[in-house]
LOGUSE-393290 format. One line per 5 residues: for each residue x, y, z of C-alpha. Coordinates in steps of 0.02 Angstrom, whole numbers. Layout:
BEGIN
X:Y:Z | ...
***
This chain:
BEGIN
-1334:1376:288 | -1179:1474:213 | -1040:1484:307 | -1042:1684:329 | -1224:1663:400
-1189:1504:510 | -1044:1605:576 | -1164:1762:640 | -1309:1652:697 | -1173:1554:797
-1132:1708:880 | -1291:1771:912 | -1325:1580:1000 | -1171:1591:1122 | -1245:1757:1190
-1406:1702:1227 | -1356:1537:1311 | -1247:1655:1421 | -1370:1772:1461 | -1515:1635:1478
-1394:1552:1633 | -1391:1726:1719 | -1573:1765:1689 | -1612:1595:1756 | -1503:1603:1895
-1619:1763:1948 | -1465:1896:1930 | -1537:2023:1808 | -1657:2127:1826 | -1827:2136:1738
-1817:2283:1657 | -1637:2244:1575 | -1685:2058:1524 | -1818:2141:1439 | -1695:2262:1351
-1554:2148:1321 | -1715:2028:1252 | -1757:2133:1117 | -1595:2167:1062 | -1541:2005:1028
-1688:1966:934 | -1655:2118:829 | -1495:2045:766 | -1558:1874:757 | -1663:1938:634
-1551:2056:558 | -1438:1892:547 | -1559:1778:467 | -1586:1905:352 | -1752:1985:396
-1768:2161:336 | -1750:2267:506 | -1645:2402:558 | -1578:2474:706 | -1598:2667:722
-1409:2676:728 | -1334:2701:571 | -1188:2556:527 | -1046:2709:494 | -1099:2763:679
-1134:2602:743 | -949:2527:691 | -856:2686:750 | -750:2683:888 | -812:2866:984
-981:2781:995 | -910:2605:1066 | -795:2712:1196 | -936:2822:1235 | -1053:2672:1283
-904:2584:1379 | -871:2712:1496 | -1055:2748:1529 | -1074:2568:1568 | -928:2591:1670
-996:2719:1764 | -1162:2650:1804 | -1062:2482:1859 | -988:2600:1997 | -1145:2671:2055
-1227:2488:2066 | -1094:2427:2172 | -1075:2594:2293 | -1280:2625:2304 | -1367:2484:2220
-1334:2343:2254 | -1180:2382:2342 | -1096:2192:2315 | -952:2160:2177 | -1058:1995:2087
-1231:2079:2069 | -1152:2249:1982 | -1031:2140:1901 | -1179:2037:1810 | -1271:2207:1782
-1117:2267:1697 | -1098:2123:1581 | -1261:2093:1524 | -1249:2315:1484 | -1091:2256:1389
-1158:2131:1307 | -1319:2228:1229 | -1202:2362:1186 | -1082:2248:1096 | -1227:2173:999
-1278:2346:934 | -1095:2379:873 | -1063:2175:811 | -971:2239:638 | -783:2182:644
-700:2023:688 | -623:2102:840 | -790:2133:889 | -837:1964:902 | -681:1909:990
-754:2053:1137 | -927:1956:1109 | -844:1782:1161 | -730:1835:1302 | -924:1935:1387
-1003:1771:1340 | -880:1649:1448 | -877:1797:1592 | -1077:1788:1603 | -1059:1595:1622
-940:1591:1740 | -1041:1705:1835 | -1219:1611:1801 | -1098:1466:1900 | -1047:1561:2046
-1269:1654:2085 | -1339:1461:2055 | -1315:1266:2104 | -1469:1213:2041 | -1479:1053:1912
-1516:1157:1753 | -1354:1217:1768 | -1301:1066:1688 | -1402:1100:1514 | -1350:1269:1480
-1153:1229:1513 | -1188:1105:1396 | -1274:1219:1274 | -1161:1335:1317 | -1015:1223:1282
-1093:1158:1117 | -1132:1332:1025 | -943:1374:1078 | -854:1243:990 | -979:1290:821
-936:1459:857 | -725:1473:865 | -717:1347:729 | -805:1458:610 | -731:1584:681
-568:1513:609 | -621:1448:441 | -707:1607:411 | -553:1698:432 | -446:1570:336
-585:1578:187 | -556:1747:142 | -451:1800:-10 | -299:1858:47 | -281:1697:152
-359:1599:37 | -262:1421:-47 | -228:1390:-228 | -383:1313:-321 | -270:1174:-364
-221:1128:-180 | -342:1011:-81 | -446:1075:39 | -496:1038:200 | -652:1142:212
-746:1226:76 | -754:1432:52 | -849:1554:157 | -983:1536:-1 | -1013:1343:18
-1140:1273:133 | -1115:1161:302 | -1125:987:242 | -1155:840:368 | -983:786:382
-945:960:453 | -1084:938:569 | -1019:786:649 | -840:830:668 | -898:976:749
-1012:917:886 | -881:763:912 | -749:902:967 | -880:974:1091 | -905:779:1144
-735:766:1179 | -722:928:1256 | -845:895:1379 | -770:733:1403 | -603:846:1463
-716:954:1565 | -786:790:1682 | -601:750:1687 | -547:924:1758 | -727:919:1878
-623:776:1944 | -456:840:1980 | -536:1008:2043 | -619:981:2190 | -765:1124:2222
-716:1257:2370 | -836:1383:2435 | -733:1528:2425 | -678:1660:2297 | -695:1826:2213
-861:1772:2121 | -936:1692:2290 | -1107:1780:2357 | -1070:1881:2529 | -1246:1827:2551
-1397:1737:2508 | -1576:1771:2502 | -1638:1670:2616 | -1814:1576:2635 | -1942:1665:2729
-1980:1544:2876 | -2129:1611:2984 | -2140:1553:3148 | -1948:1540:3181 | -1901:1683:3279
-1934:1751:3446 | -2100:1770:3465 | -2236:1683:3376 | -2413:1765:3342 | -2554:1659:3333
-2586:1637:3155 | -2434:1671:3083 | -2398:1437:3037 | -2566:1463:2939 | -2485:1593:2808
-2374:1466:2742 | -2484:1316:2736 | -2490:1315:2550 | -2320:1369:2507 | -2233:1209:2419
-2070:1270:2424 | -1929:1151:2477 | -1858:1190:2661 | -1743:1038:2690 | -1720:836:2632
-1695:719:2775 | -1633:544:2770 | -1623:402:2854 | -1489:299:2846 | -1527:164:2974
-1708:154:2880 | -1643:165:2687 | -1809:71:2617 | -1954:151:2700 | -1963:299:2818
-2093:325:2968 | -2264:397:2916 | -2251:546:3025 | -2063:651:3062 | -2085:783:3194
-1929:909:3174 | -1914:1014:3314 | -1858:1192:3292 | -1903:1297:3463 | -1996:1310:3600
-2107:1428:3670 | -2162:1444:3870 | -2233:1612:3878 | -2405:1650:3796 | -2497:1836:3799
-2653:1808:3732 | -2643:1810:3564 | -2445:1770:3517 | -2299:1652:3595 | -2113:1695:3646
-1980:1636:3762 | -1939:1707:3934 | -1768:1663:3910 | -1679:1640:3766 | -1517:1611:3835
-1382:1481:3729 | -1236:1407:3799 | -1117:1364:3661 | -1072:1163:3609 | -910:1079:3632
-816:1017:3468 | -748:850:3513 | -601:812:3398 | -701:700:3281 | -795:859:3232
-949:828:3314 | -1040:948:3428 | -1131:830:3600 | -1283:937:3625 | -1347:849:3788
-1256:698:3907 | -1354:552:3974 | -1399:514:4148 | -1599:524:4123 | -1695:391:4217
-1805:398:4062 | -1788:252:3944 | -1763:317:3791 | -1797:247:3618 | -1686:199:3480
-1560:318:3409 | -1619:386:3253 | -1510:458:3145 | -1545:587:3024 | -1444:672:2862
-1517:846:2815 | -1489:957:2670 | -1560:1129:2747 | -1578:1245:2605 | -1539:1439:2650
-1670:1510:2772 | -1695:1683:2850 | -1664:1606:3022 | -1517:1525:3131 | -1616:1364:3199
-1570:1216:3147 | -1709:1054:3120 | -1674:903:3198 | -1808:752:3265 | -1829:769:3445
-1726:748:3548 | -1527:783:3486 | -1401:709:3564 | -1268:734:3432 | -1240:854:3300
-1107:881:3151 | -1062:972:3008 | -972:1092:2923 | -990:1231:3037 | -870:1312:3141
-990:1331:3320 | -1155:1283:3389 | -1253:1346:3501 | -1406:1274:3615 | -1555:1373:3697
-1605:1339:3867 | -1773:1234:3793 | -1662:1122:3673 | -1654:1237:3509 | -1510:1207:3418
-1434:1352:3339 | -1300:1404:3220 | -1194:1575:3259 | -1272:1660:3110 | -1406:1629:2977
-1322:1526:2829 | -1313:1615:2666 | -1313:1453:2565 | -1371:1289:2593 | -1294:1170:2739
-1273:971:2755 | -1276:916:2942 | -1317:752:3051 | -1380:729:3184 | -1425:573:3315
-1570:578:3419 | -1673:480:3555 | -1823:534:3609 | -1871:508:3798 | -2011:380:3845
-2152:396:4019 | -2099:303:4149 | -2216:173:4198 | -2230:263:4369 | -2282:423:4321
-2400:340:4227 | -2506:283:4380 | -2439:428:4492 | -2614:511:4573 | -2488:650:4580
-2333:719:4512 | -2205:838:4620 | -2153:983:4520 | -2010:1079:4552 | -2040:1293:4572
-1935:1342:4435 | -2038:1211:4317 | -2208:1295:4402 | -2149:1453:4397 | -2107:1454:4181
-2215:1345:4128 | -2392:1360:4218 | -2401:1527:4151 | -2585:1589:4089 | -2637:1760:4028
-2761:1865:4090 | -2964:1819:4079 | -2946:1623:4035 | -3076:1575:4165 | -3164:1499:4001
-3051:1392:3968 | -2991:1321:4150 | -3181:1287:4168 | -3173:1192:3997 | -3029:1082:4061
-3091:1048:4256 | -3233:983:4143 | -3132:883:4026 | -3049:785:4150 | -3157:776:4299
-3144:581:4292 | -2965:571:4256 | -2881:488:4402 | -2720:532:4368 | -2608:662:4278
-2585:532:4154 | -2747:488:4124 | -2783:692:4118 | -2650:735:3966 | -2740:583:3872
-2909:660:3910 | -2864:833:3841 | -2791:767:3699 | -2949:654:3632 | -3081:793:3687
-2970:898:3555 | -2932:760:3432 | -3108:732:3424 | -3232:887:3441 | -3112:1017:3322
-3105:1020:3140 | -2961:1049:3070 | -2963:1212:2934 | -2869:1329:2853 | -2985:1444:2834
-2995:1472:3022 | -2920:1669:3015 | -2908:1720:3202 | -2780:1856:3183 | -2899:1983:3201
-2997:1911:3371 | -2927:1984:3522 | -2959:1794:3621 | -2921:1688:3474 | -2903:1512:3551
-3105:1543:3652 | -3163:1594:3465 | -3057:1408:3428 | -3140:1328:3579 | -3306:1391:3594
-3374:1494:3438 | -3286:1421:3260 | -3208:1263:3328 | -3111:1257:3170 | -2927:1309:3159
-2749:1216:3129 | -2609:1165:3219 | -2565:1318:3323 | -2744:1331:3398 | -2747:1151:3444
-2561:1156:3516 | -2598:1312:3631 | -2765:1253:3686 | -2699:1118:3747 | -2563:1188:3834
-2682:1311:3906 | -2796:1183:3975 | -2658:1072:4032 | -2594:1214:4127 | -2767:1260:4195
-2754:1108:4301 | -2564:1126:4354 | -2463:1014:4230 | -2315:1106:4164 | -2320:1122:3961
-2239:1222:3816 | -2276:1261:3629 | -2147:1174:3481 | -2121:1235:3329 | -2054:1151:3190
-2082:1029:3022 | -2197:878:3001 | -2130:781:2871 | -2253:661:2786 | -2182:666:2613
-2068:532:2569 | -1966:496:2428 | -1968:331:2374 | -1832:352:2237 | -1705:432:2343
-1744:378:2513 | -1775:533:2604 | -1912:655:2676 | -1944:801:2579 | -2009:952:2690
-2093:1093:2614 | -2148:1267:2693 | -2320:1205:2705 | -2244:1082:2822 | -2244:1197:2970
-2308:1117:3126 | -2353:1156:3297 | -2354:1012:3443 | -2348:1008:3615 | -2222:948:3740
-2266:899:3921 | -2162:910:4076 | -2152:740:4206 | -2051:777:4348 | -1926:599:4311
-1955:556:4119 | -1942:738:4056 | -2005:813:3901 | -2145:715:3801 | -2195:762:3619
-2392:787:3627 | -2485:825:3467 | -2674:875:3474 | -2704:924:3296 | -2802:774:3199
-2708:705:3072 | -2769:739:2880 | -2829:638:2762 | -2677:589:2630 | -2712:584:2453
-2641:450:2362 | -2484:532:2244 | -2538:570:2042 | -2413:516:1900 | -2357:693:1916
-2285:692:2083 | -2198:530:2060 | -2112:615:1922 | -2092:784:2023 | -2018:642:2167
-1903:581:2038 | -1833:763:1998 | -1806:835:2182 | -1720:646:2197 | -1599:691:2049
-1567:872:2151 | -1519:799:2285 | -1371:684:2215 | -1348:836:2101 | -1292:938:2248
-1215:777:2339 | -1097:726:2186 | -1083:888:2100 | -1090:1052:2208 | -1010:952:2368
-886:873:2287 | -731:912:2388 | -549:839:2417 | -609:699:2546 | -733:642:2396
-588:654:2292 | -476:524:2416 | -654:412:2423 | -667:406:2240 | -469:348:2218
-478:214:2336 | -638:146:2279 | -568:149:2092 | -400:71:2179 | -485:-55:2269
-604:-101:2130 | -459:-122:2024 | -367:-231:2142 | -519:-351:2169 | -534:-370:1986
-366:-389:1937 | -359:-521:2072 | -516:-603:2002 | -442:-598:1851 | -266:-675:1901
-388:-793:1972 | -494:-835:1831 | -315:-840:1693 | -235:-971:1804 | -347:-1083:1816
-399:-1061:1652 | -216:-1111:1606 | -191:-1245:1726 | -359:-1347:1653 | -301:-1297:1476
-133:-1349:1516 | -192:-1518:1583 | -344:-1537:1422 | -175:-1544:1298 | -74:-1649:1409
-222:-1761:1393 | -265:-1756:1207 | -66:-1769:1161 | -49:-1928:1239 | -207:-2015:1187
-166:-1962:1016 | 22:-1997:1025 | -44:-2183:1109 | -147:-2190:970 | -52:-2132:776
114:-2030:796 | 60:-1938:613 | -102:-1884:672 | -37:-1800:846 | 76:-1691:738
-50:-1626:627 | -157:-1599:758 | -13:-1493:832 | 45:-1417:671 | -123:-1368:576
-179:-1247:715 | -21:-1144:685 | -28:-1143:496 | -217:-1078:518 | -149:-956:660
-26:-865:519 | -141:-879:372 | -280:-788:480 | -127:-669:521 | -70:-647:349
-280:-613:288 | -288:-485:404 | -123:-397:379 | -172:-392:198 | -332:-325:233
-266:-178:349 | -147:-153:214 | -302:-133:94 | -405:-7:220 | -245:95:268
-224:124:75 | -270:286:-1 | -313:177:-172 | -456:80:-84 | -613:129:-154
-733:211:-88 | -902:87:-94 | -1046:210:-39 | -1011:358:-159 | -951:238:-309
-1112:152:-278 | -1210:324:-290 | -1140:356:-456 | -1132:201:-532 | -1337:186:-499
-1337:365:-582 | -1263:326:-728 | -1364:168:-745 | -1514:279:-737 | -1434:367:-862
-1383:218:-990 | -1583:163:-954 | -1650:355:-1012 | -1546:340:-1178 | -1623:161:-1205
-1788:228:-1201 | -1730:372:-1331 | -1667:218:-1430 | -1503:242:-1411 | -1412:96:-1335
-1221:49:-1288 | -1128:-114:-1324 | -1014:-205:-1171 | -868:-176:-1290 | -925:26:-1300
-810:158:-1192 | -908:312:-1091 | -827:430:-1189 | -883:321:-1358 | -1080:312:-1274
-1070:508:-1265 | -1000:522:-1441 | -1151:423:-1493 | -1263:533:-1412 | -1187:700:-1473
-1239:615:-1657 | -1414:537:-1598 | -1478:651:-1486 | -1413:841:-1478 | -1483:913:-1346
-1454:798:-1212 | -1258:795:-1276 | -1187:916:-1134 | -1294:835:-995 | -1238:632:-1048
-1056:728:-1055 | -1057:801:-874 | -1129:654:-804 | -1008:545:-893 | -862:635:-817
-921:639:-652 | -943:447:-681 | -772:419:-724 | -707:529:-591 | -792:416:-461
-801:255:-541 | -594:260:-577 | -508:424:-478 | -429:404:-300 | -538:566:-268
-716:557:-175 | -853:635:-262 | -907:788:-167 | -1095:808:-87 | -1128:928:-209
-1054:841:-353 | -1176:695:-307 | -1322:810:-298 | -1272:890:-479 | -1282:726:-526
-1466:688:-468 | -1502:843:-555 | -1419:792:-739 | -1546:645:-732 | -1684:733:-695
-1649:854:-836 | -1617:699:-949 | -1798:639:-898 | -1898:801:-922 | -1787:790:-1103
-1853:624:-1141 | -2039:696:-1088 | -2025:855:-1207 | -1968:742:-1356 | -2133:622:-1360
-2249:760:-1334
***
C-alpha cells in the first residue's frame, strides 16, 4: 500500500477504534451510530479508492464557512443535550464528539484537518474509559494504541516526503517517498514502537493509582433492575426474573478457597406483613452502624443463648443495582467496605445510605443461629406479644388454609415436630413451575394449594408462613439470592438475576431466627463445554476489576513490598548459593594444587597457566568478532546470498543459449560476450550484472525492490530463451 493511501486508511482506522469503544461502552445513541456508521464507510471507500461521492462538493466541503457553520451547530445542540437531554456533562459531551467527528470526516481535506481528527479520536477514548470498566476495554486501547503509532508516524513521513521538504537524491534515506510502498521492515519498526509504548503505558498504570473521582466520572449509573427488593413485594413479581442471566454479584470464600457449599442463601429483606396477594414491612425503621476505627461496621453483638455455627466469611463484588440493600449470608455480624455509613432495618436488612451508582466490593462475617435442643422437644413455646402481635398476622378469608395446616400437623407433638411437618407436606405434594402465573388470581397461594399446585419459590415461602401462622408459630418471608453456581477457576459464586429466592425464617422464643426453605430443590444439569468457557471469562472479569479498575495507592504499597521482599529473599538466596559455591570451589583447588604440586611441580603450573591463556584467546576471538559485527564493511549474508543465487540462475540461462563464462572471465567481460552472442538479452544480463556487483562487492544493501527487479530480469531472460527455440 502507498504511503499516501496507508496514511488515509490509517486515519480512517483511529476513528473507528474510537468510536467502536464509545458505541460499546453503550454512550451513543442508535440513531447517530447509525449516521456516524455510514459515514465512515463512505470515506473508507472513498479512501481505498472506490468510486463514491459525497453530495458535498470538495471546494465546499474544504471551505472554512461550511466547517464553522457545522461547529457551531454542533455546539449548539451540545448545549441543548446537556440543559434538556440528557442534562449530564459526559453523555452530551460523547454526543458532541461523535457529531464532531462525522463532521470532520465529511471535511478530511488538509493536514490540519487530520491533526483535529486525532486530538477527537484520543477525547472519544478517554471518554469510552471513564462510561465503561468492562474487560474489552483492554482490546480496543490496544487497537486504539496500535493504529495511533501507524498513524503519527505517517503522519510525519508524509509530511517530510513532500517536495519542498524533500532530501537530495544523492543523500541516504531513511524512509522511501510518499510514492513507494510499506515494505516489511517498516512494518516491524512500527508495531515495535507501539510494543514499547504500551510497555510505558503498564509502567504509568503502575505509578498512577486509579481514583473514582473527576470531571469525566458518571453522576450516576444505570442501575440493575432488581424485583423483589423494595418495600413491598407482590406475589409474582421473583418469577419475572427467573430467566434473566444477568450477573448481580460474585461472592467468595476465602476460608473455603477450593470448593464452595452447594447451596448459598443471601439474605436481602424481610417481610412480616402479607395482604393477600403481595408482602411489605410494618416497619421499616434503620438505626444506623457504628464505624469502629478499623473501618468495619458491627451490625449485631453477641449474647444469644443460641449456638451458632462457624463464621463464614464472604467477599462480594455487587455490581450497580436499582436498590440500597446489601447481600450478605445470614446472619451478619460484621460488615466493611468502602462506604462512608450503614444502616440496619429492624428485621436484619443491611442497607447502604443511597443506591450505588457503580459497582461496590464489601465483606462481610456471618454466623447463622442453630435450635436449641430444648425447643426442640418443647410441647410448647412462650411467645412474647410484640412477636405475636407482627408476626401471626393473616389476611382476611384464609379459613382454607388454617384447615389445611390443623390437618397437616394433627400428629405433630411438638412445635418442632410441626415446622418439619409443614415443610415435607410442601416439599413433597407441590411441583415446582415457572409457568405457575398467579398475578391475576385474587387468592393466589389457595389457587397454589388447592387448584394448580404448581408455582415457585414465593408460593411455597408464603404458604408456609401462612400455615405456620395458622397454628400460632411466629414466621416471616426472606428475600434474597440462592447461589448454586460456582466457579471453579476463580473460586467464587456467581449470582445471576434468575437467582432470586424466597425462604422462610421461623421465630423460637431462645434460639431466634431459623432459615426455613419449602421450595424443592431442582434438578442441576451437569455444565456444557460452553459454560466452562463462559466460567473461565466472568473468572478473568473479576481479577480484571480486582487488579485493574481497583487498583489504588494501598495496592500500590502491597505491590512494593512484595517486589522488596521478593528481592530480599532472593538476593539472600543468592548470597547464599555464591558463598558456598566459593567456599567448595575454593577448597576443590586447594585440593587439586597440592596433589599436583605433591605429584610434578611442571604439571601444577600448566594446569594453572593454560586456563588463563584459553581465558584471553576466547577474549581476544570475541573482541575480534564484535569488532567484525560493529563494522559497517561486514557483509550482509541474506541479501548477498539472494543475488548471488540470481545471478547463478542467470550464468545457467546463458549456458543453455550456449554461451558460457571461464573462472578467469570478469562480469563486465560475461556481459560483453553476450552483447556479441546474444542481442537481445544484452540490456537484461547488463542490469542484472550491476545489481550483482552492487551486492556481491558494495557496502550498500540491495533494496526490496531491487531484489524483486532482479527476480523479474530472470524471468524475462527465461521467456527469452523460450521465444528463441520456438
Amino acid at each position: 500500500m502507498p504511503f499516501e493511501q496507508a496514511f488515509k486508511f490509517s486515519a480512517v482506522l483511529l476513528s473507528a477504534v474510537a468510536f467502536v469503544g464509545l458505541f460499546l461502552a453503550r454512550g451513543i445513541p442508535a440513531w447517530l451510530a447509525m449516521v456516524t456508521t455510514a459515514l465512515m464507510l463512505l470515506t473508507l471507500m472513498q479512501t481505498t479508492g472506490w468510486p463514491v461521492r459525497l453530495r458535498i462538493k470538495p471546494s465546499l466541503s474544504a471551505s472554512s464557512a461550511l466547517w464553522n457553520g457545522l461547529l457551531i451547530s454542533a455546539f449548539l445542540l451540545f448545549l441543548v443535550d446537556v440543559s434538556v437531554l440528557s442534562q449530564e456533562l459526559l453523555p452530551a459531551g460523547v454526543h458532541f464528539l461523535v457529531i464532531l467527528l462525522g463532521i470532520k470526516l465529511v471535511t478530511l481535506h488538509e493536514r490540519r484537518d487530520y491533526r483535529q481528527l486525532y486530538a477527537i479520536c484520543l477525547m472519544a477514548i478517554l471518554a469510552s474509559a471513564a462510561l465503561t470498566t468492562e474487560v474489552w476495554y483492554i482490546s480496543i486501547f490496544l487497537l486504539y494504541l496500535l493504529a495511533a503509532v501507524w498513524t503519527l508516524l505517517l503522519y510525519n513521513l508524509t509530511g517530510k516526503a513532500s517536495p519542498s521538504l524533500a532530501a537530495p537524491a544523492s543523500s541516504p534515506q531513511l524512509v522511501p517517498p510518499a510514492s513507494r510502498r510499506i515494505t516489511s521492515r517498516f512494518f516491524w519498526l512500527t508495531n515495535g514502537i507501539a510494543l514499547s509504548t504500551f510497555m510505558l503505558t503498564l509502567m504509568i498504570f503502575f505509578l498512577l493509582p486509579r481514583i473514582s473521582v473527576g470531571i469525566l466520572q458518571k453522576s450516576r449509573g444505570e442501575g440493575l433492575k432488581t424485583t423483589g427488593f423494595s418495600e413491598q413485594v407482590d406475589l409474582g413479581m421473583i418469577g419475572s426474573v427467573k430467566e434473566d442471566p444477568q450477573i448481580v454479584m460474585r461472592v467468595e470464600l476465602p476460608d473455603q478457597p477450593t470448593s464452595g457449599k452447594s447451596r448459598l442463601y443471601l439474605r436481602g429483606l424481610a417481610f412480616d406483613h402479607y395482604n393477600g396477594r403481595s408482602w411489605s414491612s410494618g416497619s421499616r425503621n434503620r438505626r444506623s452502624l457504628g464505624l469502629s476505627a478499623d473501618g468495619t461496621f458491627a451490625v449485631r453483638s453477641g449474647g444469644s443463648r443460641a449456638p451458632l455455627s462457624e463464621p463464614l466469611r464472604q467477599d462480594i463484588l455487587l455490581e450497580a443495582l436499582d436498590t440500597s440493600v446489601l447481600f450478605a449470608a445470614p446472619f451478619a455480624e460484621y460488615v466493611s467496605g468502602e462506604f462512608i455509613g450503614m444502616q440496619v432495618d429492624g428485621m436484619a436488612g443491611l442497607h447502604l445510605t443511597y443506591p450505588s451508582s457503580s459497582r461496590i466490593r464489601y465483606s462481610v462475617i456471618s454466623r447463622e443461629r442453630q435450635i436449641m435442643t430444648d425447643e426442640q422437644v418443647a410441647p410448647e413455646l412462650d411467645y412474647s406479644s410484640s412477636v405475636r402481635d407482627r408476626y401471626l398476622q393473616l389476611p382476611e378469608a384464609s379459613d382454607q388454609v388454617a384447615e389445611l395446616a390443623h390437618h397437616v400437623t394433627d400428629r405433630a407433638a411438638t412445635p418442632y415436630e410441626k415446622i418439619s411437618a409443614v415443610l415435607r407436606h410442601l416439599s413433597s405434594n407441590y411441583h415446582y413451575s415457572l409457568d405457575a402465573d398467579t398475578t391475576t388470581s385474587s387468592r393466589p397461594i389457595d389457587d397454589f394449594l388447592f387448584t394448580r399446585k404448581t408455582g415457585y419459590c414465593e408460593h411455597y415461602a408464603t404458604a408456609m408462613v401462612l400455615m405456620l401462622r395458622s397454628i400460632g408459630i411466629p414466621a416471616r418471608l426472606v428475600t434474597g439470592f440462592l447461589a448454586t453456581e460456582w466457579n471453579d477457576f476463580g473460586g467464587y459464586y456467581t449470582v445471576r438475576q434468575r437467582d432470586a429466592h424466597a425462604w422462610v425464617e421461623v421465630y423460637y422464643p431462645h434460639s431466634g431466627w431459623i432459615t426455613m426453605d419449602p421450595t424443592p430443590a431442582g434438578a442441576l444439569t451437569p455444565p456444557s463445554m460452553w459454560d466452562t468457557f463462559r466460567r473461565l471469562g466472568e473468572s478473568f472479569r473479576l481479577h480484571w476489576d480486582r487488579v485493574f479498575i481497583r487498583y489504588s495507592a494501598r495496592d500500590q504499597l502491597a505491590v512494593v513490598q512484595s517486589i522488596r521482599e521478593g528481592g530480599d529473599s532472593a538476593r539472600d538466596v543468592l548470597s547464599q548459593w555464591t558463598t558456598a559455591f566459593g567456599v567448595a570451589a575454593s577448597q576443590l583447588m586447594h585440593e587439586l594444587g597440592t596433589r599436583a604440586r605433591a605429584a610434578n611441580p611442571i604439571i601444577f603450573w600448566l594446569v594453572a597457566v593454560l586456563p588463563g591463556l584459553g581465558l584471553a584467546c576466547l577474549i581476544l576471538v570475541i573482541r575480534d568478532q564484535w569488532r567484525y559485527r560493529r563494522s559497517p564493511d561486514r557483509p550482509l549474508a541474506r541479501k548477498q546470498q539472494q543475488i548471488v543465487q540470481h545471478y547463478k540462475k542467470m550464468l545457467k540461462i546463458a549456458a543453455r543459449r550456449g554461451i558460457n563464462t571461464r573462472p578467469s572471465m570478469t562480469p563486465t567481460e560475461f556481459t560483453q560476450v553476450v552483447g556479441r552472442e546474444w542481442t537481445e538479452a544484452e540490456s537484461t544480463v547488463a542490469g542484472l550484472t550491476a545489481l550483482y556487483c552492487r551486492g556481491r562487492f558494495s557496502s550498500s544493501s540491495l533494496s526490496g525492490e531491487e531484489l524483486t527487479q532482479a527476480v523479474d530480469q530472470i524471468n524475462a531472460l527465461r521467456r527469452l530463451v523460450r521465444t528463441t527455440r520456438q
